[in-house]
N, C-alpha and C positions, 0 to 999 in steps of 0.2 A: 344353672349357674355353677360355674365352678367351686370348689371349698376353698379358700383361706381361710390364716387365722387372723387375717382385715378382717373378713366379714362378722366373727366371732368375737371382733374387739369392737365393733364399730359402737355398741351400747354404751362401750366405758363412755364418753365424752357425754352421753345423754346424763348420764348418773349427776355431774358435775365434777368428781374428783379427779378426771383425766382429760387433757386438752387432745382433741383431736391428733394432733402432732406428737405429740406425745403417744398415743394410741398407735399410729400408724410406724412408730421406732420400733415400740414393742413387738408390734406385728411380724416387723423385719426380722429383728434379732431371732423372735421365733422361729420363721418360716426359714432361716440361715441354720440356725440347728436341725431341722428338722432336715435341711438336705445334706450335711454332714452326716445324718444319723443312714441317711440312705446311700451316699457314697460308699458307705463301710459294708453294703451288702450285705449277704443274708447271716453272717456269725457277728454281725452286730458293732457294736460300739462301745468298748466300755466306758460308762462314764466316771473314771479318775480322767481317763484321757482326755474327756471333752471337758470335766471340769478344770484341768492341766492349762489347756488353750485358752481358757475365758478367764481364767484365774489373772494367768499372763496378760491378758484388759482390762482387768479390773474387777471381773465380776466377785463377790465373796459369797463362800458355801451356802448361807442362807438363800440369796437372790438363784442361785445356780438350782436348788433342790426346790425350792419355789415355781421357778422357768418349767422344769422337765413333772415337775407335778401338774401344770398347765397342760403340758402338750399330753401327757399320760391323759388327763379328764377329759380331754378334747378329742381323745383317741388317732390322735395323730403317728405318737411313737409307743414301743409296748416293753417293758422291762423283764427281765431277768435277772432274779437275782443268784449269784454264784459265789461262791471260796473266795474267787478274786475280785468281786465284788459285782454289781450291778453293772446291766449289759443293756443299751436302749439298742430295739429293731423298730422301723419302720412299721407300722400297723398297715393290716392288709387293708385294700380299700373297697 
């Protein structure tokens, strides 16, 4: 089976505190960063810039440092941090 981060959300909805629907938005937004993170190839991404974009949607810092602490524990993306601040790459697979 392939990996998404559906398959890694699918439990929420069992828990009861997330509706299926709800689970599978999440999913999305995820799996949409995480190929942002990969567009940016291999000197990465910083994320002021990806918080820049989502900010502009609505996201706020909490939910944003939240998101990318998900995909970090899921080992999806892998950080750096730098002077200019944190840099998300793509985790090798």
């Amino acid at each position: 089976m392939t990996f998404t981060i559906r398959n890694q959300l699918e439990g929420l909805s069992s828990i009861g505190n997330v509706s299926k629907a709800d689970a599978k938005m999440i999913a999305d937004i995820l799996e949409e960063v995480v190929q942002a993170v990969a567009a940016a190839g291999p000197l990465g991404l910083p994320g002021g810039k990806l918080y820049a974009h989502l900010m502009a949607a609505g996201m706020d810092l909490e939910t944003f440092n939240n998101m990318m602490a998900v995909l970090l524990r899921l080992g999806r993306v892998t950080k750096r941090d730098s002077d200019a601040g944190d840099v998300y790459r793509l985790a090798a697979a």
